[in-house]
Structure formats: structure tokens, C-alpha cells
N, C-alpha and C positions, 0 to 999 in steps of 0.2 A: 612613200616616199616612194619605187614606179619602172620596167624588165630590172630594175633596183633602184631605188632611190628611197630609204630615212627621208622622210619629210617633217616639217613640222607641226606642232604649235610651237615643238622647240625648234639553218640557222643552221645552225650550226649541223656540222651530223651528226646523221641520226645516232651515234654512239655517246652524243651529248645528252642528247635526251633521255638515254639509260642511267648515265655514269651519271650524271647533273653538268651545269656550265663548265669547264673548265677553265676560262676566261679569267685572267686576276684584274682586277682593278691595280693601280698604281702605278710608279713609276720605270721598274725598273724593265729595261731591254727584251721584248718578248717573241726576239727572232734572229737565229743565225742571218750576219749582215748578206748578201747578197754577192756573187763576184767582184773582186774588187773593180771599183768604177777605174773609168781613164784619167783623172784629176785634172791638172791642166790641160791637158790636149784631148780633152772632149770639146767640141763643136761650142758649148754655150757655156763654159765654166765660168768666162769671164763676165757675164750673164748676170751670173751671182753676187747678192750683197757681201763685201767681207767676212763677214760672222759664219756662213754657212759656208764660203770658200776656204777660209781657216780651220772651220770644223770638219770639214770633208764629209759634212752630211747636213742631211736635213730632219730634223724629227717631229716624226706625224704624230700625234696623237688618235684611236682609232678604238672603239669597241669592236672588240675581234671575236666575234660572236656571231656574225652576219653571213652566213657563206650561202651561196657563194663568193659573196664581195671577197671577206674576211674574217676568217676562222685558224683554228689551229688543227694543229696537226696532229695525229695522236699521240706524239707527246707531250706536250700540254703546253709546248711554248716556241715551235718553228712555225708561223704566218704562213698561212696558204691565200687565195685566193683572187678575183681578178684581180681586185683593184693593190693588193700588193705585187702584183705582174707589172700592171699596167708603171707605181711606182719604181719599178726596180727596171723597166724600161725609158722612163725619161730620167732617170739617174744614171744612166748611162750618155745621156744627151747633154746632162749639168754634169758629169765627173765628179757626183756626190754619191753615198749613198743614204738610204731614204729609210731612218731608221723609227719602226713600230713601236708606241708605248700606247700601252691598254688603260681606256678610261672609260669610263659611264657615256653613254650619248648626250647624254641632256647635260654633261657637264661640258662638251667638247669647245663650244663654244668663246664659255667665260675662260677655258683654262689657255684658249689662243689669244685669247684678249690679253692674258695677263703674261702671257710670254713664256709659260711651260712649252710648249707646242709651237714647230714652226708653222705648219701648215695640222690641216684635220682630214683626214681622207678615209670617209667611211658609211661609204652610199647616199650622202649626205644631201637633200633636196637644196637645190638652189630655188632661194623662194621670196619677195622682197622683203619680207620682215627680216628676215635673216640679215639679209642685204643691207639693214643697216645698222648690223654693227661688223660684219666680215666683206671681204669681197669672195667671187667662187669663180675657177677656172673652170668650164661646163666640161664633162668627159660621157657624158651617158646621157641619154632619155627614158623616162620609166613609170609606173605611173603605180597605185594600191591596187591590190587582190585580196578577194577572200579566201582564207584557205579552211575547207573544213575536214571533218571525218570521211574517208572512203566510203563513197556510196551518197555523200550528202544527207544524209537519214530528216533532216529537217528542212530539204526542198528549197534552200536557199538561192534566190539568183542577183538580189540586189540588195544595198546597206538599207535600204527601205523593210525587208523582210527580218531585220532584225529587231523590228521594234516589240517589247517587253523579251526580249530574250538576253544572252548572257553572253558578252565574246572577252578576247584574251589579246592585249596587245601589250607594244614596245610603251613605258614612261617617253613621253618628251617629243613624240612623232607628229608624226604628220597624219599617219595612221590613228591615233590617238584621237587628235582635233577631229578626222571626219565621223568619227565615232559619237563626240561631245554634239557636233554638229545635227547628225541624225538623229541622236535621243531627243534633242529638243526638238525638231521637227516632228518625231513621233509624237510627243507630248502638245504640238502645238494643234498637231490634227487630231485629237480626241483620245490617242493611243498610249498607251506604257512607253517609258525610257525603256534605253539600254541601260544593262548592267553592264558598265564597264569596269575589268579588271586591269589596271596596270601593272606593268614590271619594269625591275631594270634591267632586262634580258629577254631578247627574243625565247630563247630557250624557254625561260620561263614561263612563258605566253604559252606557247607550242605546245607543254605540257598539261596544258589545263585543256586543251583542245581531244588530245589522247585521252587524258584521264575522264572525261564526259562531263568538266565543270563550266566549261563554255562551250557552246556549237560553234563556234568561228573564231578568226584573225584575221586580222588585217597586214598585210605586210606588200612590202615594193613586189612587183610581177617576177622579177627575175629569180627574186629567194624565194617565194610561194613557189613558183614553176620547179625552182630547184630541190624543195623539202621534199613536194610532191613525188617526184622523184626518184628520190633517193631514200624514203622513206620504208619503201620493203611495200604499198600497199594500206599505207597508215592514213594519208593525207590526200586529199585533191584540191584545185583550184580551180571555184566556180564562178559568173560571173564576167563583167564586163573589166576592164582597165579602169579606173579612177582618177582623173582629171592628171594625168600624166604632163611631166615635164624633168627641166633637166637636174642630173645629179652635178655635184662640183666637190671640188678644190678647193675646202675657204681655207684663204688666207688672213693675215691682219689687214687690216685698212691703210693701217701704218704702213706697210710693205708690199707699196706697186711695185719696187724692182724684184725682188721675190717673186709677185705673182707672174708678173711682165715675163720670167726668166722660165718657169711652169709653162705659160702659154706656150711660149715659142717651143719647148721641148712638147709638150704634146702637140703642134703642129708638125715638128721635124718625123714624128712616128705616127702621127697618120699621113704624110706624104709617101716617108718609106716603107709604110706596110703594117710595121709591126703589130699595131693598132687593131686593127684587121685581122693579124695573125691571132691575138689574141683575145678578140670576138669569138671565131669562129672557132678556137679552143675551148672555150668555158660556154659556147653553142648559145649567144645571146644577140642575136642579129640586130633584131626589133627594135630595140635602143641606140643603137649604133651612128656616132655623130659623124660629118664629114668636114668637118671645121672647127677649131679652137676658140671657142668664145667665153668672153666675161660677163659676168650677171645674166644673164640670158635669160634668167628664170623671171616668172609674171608674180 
């Protein structure tokens, strides 16, 4: 999923990986709301379908377990990360605010379908399978990484060199799929599958990487680059980029003025900067779009 992007077939800090996920699943409100927006005299309020103009918000549904995208903070329920930046910046452009509930990835989808969720914002690959049952406002470019143990001890440089060995990824990804992809390609050139382990947390993946139950992960360039990191010397990322493309915004299908009313506010803040500003704070250049688009993704 790509400098970030959750891809399909459908991390956190390192202090996660000690403590375990801190991430809840369900519904309830998993972050101090953000400055209060400007309501009606923000630039696009009127933008807004009734529902989310009446509510004075929009709520995203997100596995917050992703960071840099989106993680928490230490204490187990203030939202950090770009892509809650980046929302608490075009809700100042809608005069909403853009409020976070924690779900599973591989659920995000159905639970926008069914009208939990107004929008899902959470490194999410715009991809056309997706594309037809959401639509996605594109905010990022990104593409898979492998991330392995410091040092690489098993010389890995491509999804190729994994074949008969053992890696640790996200349930539901995109990451996931090149995984299913390349064991059968092993198998079809004479070679061993991959063992692949799924989860429904990155963290949990990550941990099997540390613990020496898998040699590798897959994960979007920007969170690999950032585990990497931030890990104290624990992790690196080897390897080329993996068929990179854009992150997005799904919305419901149902709701072009919704998404229509996204687009324009993420145009209005990459014109005025913000956008920008908040690239080169979370130091993610590489991905970085210069136009507002819909479905973009192949």
C-alpha cells in the first residue's frame, strides 16, 4: 500500500511493540476533537451535504495503528499522525471537524458502505478493485517495502528472495496480495511458497519480524522508512519500491457531493501551502501530489 499507502487485496511506535497494539477496535471517539473548525464561514462549508453540515463533523473511520500515517499517542487515545494533520487541515476548509473512530482495515470498506463511517482515511491504496464499490480523493503516492531485521542477516533485496521463507504482514492489504502473488510465482518456477503470516495489526506483523518468526514485512515505503527509524536500530528497509501508486480518501459512491466538497478542500491547501507544510514536517517528500484527484489509482 506505497512513501504509505495500505493497498489491497482488501507502526505504530516502537513503544507499541513493547507494550502490544494499543489501538481499540470499535466505535467509540478515539481523539481530542481538533481546534474548533470555523462552521459556517469556512470557505467550503456550504460544500457540505446537510448531514455533515448539521453534524459539524465528519467521521472517518481508520485503523490507527499505522504511523506515521496514524497512531496514537501515548496515551492510548489522542490521534497523531500525517494523515490526521492533513484531515484536521481540510476541516478547517469544510468548517467541520473530522472526527477518528478505530476499526480493523479490512473492515473499513464495508463499514463506509453501510454508513458507520463518513469517509475512511487511513493510508488507504486507491486501487480499481476498490474503486468499485468506493470512490477515493488521491492525497499521497507510495508504493511496498520490505522491512527487515538490522543488518538484513538473510541478504534479501527482492519479493523474489523470499521464496520458501517466512514474512509477517497486515490482513486485508495490498501488501498481503504481493505476498499470495509471489509464493505462487515461487511455486510455479519449481521453488517453495511463502509462508505468509497474517494479522490484523501492523504491530503484530512487526513483532514477528523482531521476535525471528519471520525474516521480512511488507509495508507502504513511508511506514517501513519510518519504523526503520524510529526503531532504536531494530529494523531497516531493503529493496526497491513495489509498484507504487496513489493513497486516497474513500468515500461512499453514494456521496459525490461529500467527496466533490474533500476534493476542493484538499485543492484549497495545496494551493495555500499547508499541504506542503505538512509533507515536509512528517519528512515525506517522495509521495507528495501537486493536484487534487479522483480514482487516479490503476
Amino acid at each position: 500500500m506505497n512513501l504509505f499507502s495500505r493497498r489491497l487485496l482488501g507502526a505504530t511506535v516502537l513503544a507499541a511493540l513493547v507494550a502490544g497494539s494499543v489501538a481499540a477496535c470499535g466505535d467509540s471517539t478515539e481523539e481530542a476533537d481538533a481546534p474548533g473548525p470555523a462552521g459556517s464561514a469556512a470557505p467550503l462549508f456550504t460544500e457540505l451535504p446537510d448531514k455533515q453540515q448539521k453534524a459539524g463533523k465528519i467521521v472517518v473511520g481508520s485503523d490507527i495503528a499505522y504511523a506515521p500515517m496514524e497512531y496514537y499517542d501515548t496515551d492510548g487515545e489522542t490521534v497523531l499522525g500525517f494523515d490526521k494533520e492533513l484531515a484536521d487541515s481540510l476541516g478547517k476548509q469544510l468548517g467541520v471537524t473530522f472526527e477518528f473512530k478505530s476499526a480493523s482495515f479490512d473492515g473499513l470498506i464495508t463499514s463506509l458502505k453501510s454508513g458507520r463511517f463518513d469517509v475512511a482515511i487511513s493510508g488507504m491504496s486507491d486501487t480499481k478493485e476498490r474503486q468499485a464499490s468506493v470512490d477515493f480523493v488521491d492525497y499521497y503516492v507510495a508504493g511496498a517495502m520490505m522491512l527487515v531485521k538490522k543488518g538484513n542477516p538473510e541478504g534479501l533485496k527482492s519479493l523474489a528472495d523470499l521464496c520458501g521463507k517466512t514474512i509477517a504482514v497486515q490482513r486485508g492489504t495490498t501488501q498481503e496480495g504481493y505476498a499470495q502473488e509471489q509464493s505462487a510465482a515461487c511455486e510455479k518456477d519449481g521453488g517453495k511458497k511463502i509462508d505468509i503470516l497474517s494479522f490484523d495489526r501492523e504491530t503484530e506483523a512487526m513483532l514477528q519480524i523482531k521476535q525471528g518468526r519471520a525474516v521480512a514485512g511488507l509495508q507502504d515505503y513511508p511506514v517501513a522508512a519510518y519504523n526503520a527509524r524510529e526503531s532504536g536500530g531494530v529494523y531497516e528497509v531493503v529493496g526497491e519500491q513495489i509498484e507504487a501508486g496513489p493513497l486516497g480518501i474513500a468515500v461512499s459512491k453514494d456521496n459525490t457531493q461529500l467527496r466533490d466538497a474533500i476534493r476542493k478542500a484538499l485543492a484549497a491547501i495545496i494551493d495555500n501551502g499547508e499541504y506542503g507544510a505538512l509533507i515536509d514536517k512528517w519528512e515525506i517528500p517522495a509521495g507528495a501530489v501537486t493536484e487534487a484527484e479522483i480514482n487516479a489509482g490503476t
